[in-house]
C-alpha positions in Angstrom: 97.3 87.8 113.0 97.2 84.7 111.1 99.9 82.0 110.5 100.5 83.8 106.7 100.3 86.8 108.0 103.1 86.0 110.5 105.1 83.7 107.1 104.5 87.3 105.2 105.2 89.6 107.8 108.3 87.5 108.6 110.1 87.2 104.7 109.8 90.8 104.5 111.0 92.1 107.6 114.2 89.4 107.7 115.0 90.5 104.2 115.1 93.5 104.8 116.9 93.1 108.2 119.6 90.8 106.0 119.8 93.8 103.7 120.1 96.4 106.6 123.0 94.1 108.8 126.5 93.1 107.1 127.2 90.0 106.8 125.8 86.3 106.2 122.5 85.1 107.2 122.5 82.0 109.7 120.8 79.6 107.5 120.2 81.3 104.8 117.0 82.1 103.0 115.0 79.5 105.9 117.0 81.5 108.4 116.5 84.7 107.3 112.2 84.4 107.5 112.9 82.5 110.6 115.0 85.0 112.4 112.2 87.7 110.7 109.7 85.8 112.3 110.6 85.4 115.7 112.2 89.4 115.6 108.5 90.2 114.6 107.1 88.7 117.8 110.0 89.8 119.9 109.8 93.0 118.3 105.5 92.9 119.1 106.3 91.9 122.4 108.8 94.9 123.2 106.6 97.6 121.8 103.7 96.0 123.6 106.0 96.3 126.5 106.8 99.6 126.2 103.0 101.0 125.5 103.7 101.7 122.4 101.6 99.4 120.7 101.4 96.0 119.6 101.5 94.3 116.3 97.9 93.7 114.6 98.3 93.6 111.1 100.0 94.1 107.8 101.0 98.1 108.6 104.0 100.5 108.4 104.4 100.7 111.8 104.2 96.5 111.9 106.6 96.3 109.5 108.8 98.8 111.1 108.7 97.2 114.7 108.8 93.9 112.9 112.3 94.6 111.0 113.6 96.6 114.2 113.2 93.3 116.3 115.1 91.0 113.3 117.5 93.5 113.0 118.3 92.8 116.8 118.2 89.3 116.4 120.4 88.8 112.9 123.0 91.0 115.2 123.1 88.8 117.8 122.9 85.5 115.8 125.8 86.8 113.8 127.7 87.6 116.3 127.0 84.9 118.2 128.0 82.3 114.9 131.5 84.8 114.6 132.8 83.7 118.2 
């Protein structure tokens, strides 16, 4: 996929992750496409992992692996900030 792509992919699936976990965002709006971001690719990589497919375009099922992985990742940066 392409760097926009990624940016796109990214703002959607850690807004919705911010919507989907209580709570404040580390960083805000920055950390919220940020966290999407990197859940995206850890999200990619754990599907890809688990033979269920990887990540290889704008789809439901990329979006859905892609907010999955932020999900996971705003969890654990929030409670991470909290202790």
């Amino acid at each position: 996929m392409s760097i926009l792509a990624w940016i796109v992919l990214g703002l959607i699936a850690g807004g919705v992750a911010s919507l989907i976990v209580p709570g404040r965002t580390p960083g805000g709006v920055i950390g919220a496409i940020l966290i999407g971001i990197v859940g995206a690719i850890i999200g990619g990589w754990v599907a890809t992992a688990f033979g269920a497919g990887s990540i290889d375009g704008l789809s439901l099922y990329s979006m859905v692996v892609s907010v999955l992985g932020a999900v996971a990742l705003l969890a654990i940066a929030r409670l991470l900030r909290t202790s």
